[in-house]
C-alpha positions as a printed NumPy array, in Angstrom:
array([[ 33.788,  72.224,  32.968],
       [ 36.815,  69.836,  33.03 ],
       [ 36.896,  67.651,  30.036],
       [ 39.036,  64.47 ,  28.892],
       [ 39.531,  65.66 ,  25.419],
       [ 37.389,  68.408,  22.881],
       [ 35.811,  67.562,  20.273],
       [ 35.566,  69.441,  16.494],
       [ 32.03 ,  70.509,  16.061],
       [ 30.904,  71.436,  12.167],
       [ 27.503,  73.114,  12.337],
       [ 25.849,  73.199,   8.846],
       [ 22.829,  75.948,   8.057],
       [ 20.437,  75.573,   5.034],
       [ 19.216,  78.57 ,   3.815],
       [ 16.983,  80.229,   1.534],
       [ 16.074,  83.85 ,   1.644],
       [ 16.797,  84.259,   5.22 ],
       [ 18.503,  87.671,   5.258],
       [ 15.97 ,  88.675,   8.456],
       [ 17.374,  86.016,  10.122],
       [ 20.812,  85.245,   9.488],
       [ 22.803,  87.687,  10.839],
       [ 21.501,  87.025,  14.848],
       [ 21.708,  82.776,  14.05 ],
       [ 25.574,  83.4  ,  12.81 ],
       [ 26.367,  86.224,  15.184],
       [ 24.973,  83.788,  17.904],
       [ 27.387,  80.631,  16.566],
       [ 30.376,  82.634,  16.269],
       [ 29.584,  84.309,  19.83 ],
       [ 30.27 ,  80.893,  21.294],
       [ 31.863,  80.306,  24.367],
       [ 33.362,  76.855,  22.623],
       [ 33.79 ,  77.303,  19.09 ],
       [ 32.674,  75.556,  16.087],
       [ 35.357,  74.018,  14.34 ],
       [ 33.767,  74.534,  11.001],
       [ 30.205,  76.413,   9.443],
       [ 29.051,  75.577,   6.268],
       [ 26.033,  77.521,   4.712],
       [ 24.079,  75.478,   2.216],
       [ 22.26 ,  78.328,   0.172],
       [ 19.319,  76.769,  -2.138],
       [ 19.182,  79.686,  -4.268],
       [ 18.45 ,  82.844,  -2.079],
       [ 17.948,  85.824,  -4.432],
       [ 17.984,  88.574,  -1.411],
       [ 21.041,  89.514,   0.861],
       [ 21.154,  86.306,   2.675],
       [ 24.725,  85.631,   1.232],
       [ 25.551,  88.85 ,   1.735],
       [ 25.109,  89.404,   5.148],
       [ 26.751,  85.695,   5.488],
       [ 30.036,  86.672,   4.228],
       [ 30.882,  88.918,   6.329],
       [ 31.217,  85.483,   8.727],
       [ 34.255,  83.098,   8.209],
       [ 31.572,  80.325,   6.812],
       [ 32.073,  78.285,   3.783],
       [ 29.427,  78.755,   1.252],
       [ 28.113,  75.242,  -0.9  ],
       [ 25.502,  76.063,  -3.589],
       [ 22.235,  73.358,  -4.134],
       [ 21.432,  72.62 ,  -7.511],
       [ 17.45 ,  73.307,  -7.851],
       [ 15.496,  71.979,  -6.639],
       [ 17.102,  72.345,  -3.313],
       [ 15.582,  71.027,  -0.134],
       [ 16.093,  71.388,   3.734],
       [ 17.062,  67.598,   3.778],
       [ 19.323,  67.687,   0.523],
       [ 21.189,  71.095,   2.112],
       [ 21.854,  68.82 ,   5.122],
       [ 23.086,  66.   ,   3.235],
       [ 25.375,  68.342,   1.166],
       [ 26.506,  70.641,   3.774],
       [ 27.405,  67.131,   5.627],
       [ 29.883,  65.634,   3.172],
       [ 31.807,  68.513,   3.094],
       [ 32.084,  68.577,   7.044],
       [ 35.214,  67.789,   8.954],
       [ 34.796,  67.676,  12.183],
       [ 34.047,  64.635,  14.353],
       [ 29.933,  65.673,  15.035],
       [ 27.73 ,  67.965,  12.994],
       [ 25.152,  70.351,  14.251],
       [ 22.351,  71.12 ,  11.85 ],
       [ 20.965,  74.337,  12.406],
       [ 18.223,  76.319,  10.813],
       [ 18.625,  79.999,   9.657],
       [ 15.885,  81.849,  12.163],
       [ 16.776,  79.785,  15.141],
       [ 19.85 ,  81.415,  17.725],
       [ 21.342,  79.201,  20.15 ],
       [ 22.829,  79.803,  23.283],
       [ 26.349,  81.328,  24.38 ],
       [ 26.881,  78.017,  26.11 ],
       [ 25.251,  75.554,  23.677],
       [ 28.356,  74.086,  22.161],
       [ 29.706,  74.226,  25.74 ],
       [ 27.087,  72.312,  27.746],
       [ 26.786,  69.538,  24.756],
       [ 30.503,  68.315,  25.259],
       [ 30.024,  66.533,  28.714],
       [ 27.53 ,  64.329,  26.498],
       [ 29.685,  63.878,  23.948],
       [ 32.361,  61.843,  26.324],
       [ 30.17 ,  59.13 ,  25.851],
       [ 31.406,  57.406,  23.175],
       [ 28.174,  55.757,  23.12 ],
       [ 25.915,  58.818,  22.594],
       [ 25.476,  59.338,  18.788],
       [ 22.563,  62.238,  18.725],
       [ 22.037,  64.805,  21.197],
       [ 18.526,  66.508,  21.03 ],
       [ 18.827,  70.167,  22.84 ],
       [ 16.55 ,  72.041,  23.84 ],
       [ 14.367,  74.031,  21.999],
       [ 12.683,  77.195,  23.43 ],
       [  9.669,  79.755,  21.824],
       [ 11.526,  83.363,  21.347],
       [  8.021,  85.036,  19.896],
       [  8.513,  88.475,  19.359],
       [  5.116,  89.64 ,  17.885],
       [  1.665,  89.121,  19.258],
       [  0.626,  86.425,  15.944],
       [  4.02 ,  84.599,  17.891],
       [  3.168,  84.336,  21.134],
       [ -0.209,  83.098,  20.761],
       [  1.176,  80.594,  18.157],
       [  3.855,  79.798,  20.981],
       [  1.031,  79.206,  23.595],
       [ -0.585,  76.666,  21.318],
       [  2.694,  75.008,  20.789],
       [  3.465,  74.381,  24.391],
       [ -0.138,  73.417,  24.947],
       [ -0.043,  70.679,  22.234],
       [  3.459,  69.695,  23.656],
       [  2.089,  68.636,  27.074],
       [ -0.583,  66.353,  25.565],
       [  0.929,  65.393,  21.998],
       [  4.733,  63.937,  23.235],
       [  4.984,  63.747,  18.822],
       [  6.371,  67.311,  19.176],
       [  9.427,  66.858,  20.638],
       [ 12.695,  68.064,  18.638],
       [ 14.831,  65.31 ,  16.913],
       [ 18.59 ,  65.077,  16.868],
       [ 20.284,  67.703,  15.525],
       [ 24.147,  67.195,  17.264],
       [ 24.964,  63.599,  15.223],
       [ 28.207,  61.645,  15.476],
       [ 30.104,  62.517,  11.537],
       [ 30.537,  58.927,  11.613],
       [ 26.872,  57.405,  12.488],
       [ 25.72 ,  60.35 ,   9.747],
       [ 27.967,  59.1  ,   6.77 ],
       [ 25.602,  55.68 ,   7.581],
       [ 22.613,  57.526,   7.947],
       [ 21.429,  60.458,   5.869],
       [ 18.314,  62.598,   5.279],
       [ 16.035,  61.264,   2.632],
       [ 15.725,  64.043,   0.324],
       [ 12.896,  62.942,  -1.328],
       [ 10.426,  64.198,   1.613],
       [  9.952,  67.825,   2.72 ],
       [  7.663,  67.515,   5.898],
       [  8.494,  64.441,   8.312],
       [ 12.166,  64.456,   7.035],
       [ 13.266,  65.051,  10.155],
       [ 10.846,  62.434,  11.833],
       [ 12.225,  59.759,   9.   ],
       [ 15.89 ,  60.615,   9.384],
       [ 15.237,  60.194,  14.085],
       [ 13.491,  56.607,  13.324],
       [ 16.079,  55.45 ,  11.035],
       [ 19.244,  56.839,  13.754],
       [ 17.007,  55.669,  16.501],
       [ 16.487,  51.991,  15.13 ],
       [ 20.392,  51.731,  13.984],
       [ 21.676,  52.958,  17.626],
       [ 19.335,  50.309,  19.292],
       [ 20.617,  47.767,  17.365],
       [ 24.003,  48.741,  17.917],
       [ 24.341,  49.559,  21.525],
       [ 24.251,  53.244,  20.929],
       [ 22.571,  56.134,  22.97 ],
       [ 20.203,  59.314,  22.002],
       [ 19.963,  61.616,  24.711],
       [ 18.039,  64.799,  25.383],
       [ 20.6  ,  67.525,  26.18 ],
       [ 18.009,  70.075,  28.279],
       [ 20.884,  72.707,  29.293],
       [ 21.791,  73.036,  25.285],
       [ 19.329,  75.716,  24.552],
       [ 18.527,  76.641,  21.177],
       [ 15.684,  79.666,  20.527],
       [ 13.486,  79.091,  18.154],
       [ 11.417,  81.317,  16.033],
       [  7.809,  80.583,  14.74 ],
       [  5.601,  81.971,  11.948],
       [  5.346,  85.865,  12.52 ],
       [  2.245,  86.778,  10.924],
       [ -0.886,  84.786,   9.463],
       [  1.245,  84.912,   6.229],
       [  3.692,  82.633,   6.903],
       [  1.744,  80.58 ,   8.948],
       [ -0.462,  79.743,   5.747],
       [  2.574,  78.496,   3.717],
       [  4.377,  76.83 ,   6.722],
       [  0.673,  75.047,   6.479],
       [  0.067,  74.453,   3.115],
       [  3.647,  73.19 ,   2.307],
       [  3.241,  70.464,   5.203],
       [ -0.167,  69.618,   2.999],
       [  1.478,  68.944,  -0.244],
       [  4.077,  67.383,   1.049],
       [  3.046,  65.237,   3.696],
       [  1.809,  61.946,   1.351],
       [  5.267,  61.16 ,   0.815],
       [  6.448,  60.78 ,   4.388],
       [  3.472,  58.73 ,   4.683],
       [  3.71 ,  56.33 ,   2.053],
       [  7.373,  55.427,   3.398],
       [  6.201,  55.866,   7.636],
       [  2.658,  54.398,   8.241],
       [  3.015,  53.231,  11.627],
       [ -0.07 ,  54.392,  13.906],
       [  2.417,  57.678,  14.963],
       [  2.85 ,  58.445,  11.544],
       [ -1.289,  58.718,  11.029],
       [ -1.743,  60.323,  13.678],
       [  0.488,  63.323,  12.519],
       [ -1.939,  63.251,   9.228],
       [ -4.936,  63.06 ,  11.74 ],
       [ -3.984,  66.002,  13.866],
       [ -3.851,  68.331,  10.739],
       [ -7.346,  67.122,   9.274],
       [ -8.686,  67.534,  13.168],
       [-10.783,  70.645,  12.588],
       [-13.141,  68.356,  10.736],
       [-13.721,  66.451,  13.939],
       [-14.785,  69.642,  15.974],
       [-15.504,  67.961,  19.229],
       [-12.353,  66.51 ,  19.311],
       [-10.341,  69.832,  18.677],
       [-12.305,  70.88 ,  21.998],
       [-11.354,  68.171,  24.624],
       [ -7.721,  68.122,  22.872],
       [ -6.773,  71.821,  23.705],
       [ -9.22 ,  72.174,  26.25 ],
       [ -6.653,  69.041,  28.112],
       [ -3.316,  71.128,  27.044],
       [ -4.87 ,  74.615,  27.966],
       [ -5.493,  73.268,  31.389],
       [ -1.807,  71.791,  31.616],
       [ -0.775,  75.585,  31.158],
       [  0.589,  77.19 ,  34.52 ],
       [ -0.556,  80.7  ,  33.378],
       [ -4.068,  80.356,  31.316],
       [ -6.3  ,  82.241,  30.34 ],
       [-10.035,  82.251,  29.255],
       [ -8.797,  83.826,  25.801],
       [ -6.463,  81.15 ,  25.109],
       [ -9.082,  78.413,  24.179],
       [-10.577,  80.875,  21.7  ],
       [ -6.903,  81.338,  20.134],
       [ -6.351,  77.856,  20.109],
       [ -9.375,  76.841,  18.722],
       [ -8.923,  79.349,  15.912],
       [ -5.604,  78.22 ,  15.119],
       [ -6.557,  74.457,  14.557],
       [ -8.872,  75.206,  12.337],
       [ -7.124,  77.679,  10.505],
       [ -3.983,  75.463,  10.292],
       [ -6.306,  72.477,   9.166],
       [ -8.027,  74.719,   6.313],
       [ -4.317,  75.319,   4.987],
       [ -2.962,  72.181,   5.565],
       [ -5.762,  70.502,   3.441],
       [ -5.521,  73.653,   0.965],
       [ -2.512,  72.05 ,   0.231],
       [ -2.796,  68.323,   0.09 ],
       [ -5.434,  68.849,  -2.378],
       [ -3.51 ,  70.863,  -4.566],
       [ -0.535,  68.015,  -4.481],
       [ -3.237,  65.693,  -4.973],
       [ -4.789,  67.188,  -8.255],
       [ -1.253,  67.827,  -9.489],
       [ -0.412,  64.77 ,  -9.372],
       [ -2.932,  63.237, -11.6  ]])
């Protein structure tokens, strides 16, 4: 790849008890075929042997005060960046020898500000797979689950930060706000499809439940600051198991979109929404009679 000039990447990676994860998302950064000019860890209190395991990496370690969040870890790990675009990257997620690589030819633009890469299902147990099936289901008929910008211009990001006061949607809230200020500056988002990034998803019925219920109690926020008709629909899609009919035309449409289907799928699906929903408003109601 010929290029006009390189650029100095900083990729920042909140974490929080992630020491089954860690090691393969650093050993993946550093194993780079263009290097990061800078990693900064943003540690929200991990009492296990997440920190550990990360310093035996060259990374430099900041420290949240409680309570932490993924979107103040972001903010904080981005102040104390110096290079000219930071990547955010979570803990369980391992991205390609050639991500860093493949993202510069974008970055020649002067006008791109975000880059969105690619994010592909690595399930390694069977609870994963099926969950991954779902996902890419949803994905063909739902375009609301599409990734959001995680390469950002240092610059555009010192204008633009994560609101920390929202844990699910704070992604969604910081890609409207970056998305409305490039528009209105002349500024590009693009979809980087060769920068591949693998992504893990809830291993066991476990974690699926808190993924869930956390996403319950803390979905009224993102709502009260995004109610747009996208923004209830995201609240709509959890609560859809109460709508049963619905849940059956809506995966029965992304089942048939799959190239490799099976009968068993629809059952798995079908299971999952509802589960997911049951957690989800386990959740919300528990935010909701806290809150009183």
């Amino acid at each position: 790849m010929s290029l006009q000039k390189s650029f100095r990447i900083t990729i920042i990676i909140p974490t929080k008890n992630e020491e089954q994860t860690i090691y393969n998302c650093l050993l993946s950064i550093f194993n780079q075929s263009y290097k990061p000019y800078q990693v900064i860890l943003v540690d929200g209190g991990s009492t296990d042997r997440t920190l550990d395991i990360a310093r035996t990496f060259p990374v430099k370690i900041l420290y949240e005060n409680p309570p932490g969040s993924p979107a103040n870890a972001r903010n904080l790990g981005a102040f104390q960046a110096t290079g000219d675009y930071i990547l955010f990257v979570d803990a369980d997620t391992k991205l390609d020898k050639d991500c860093l690589l493949q993202s510069l030819h974008y970055l020649e633009d002067p006008r791109i500000v975000g880059l969105s890469l690619n994010y592909i299902f690595d399930p390694k147990t069977s609870f994963e797979k099926k969950l991954a099936r779902w996902r890419t289901a949803r994905a063909t008929v739902f375009k609301s689950y599409r990734h959001f910008p995680t390469l950002i211009k240092k610059k555009v990001f010192d204008i633009i930060r994560f609101d920390d006061t929202l844990g699910y949607g704070e992604d969604a809230d910081f890609s409207k706000r970056l998305a409305n200020y490039s528009k209105s500056n002349g500024l590009k988002i693009m979809k980087a499809e060769n920068c591949l990034v693998y992504a893990r998803l809830p291993e066991c019925f476990l974690e699926f439940r808190k993924q869930a219920k956390w996403y319950g109690e803390t979905i009224s926020d993102y709502i009260k600051k995004n109610h747009q008709i996208e923004d209830i629909l995201r609240f709509i899609d959890f609560v859809a198991f109460l709508f049963f009919p619905f849940i059956l035309i809506y995966d029965f449409i992304g089942w048939l979109m799959l190239n490799d289907r099976h009968i068993s799928d629809l059952f798995d699906f079908l299971m999952l929404n509802i589960v997911r929903g049951i957690f989800f408003c386990e959740g919300f109601i528990h935010r909701c009679l806290n809150s009183k």
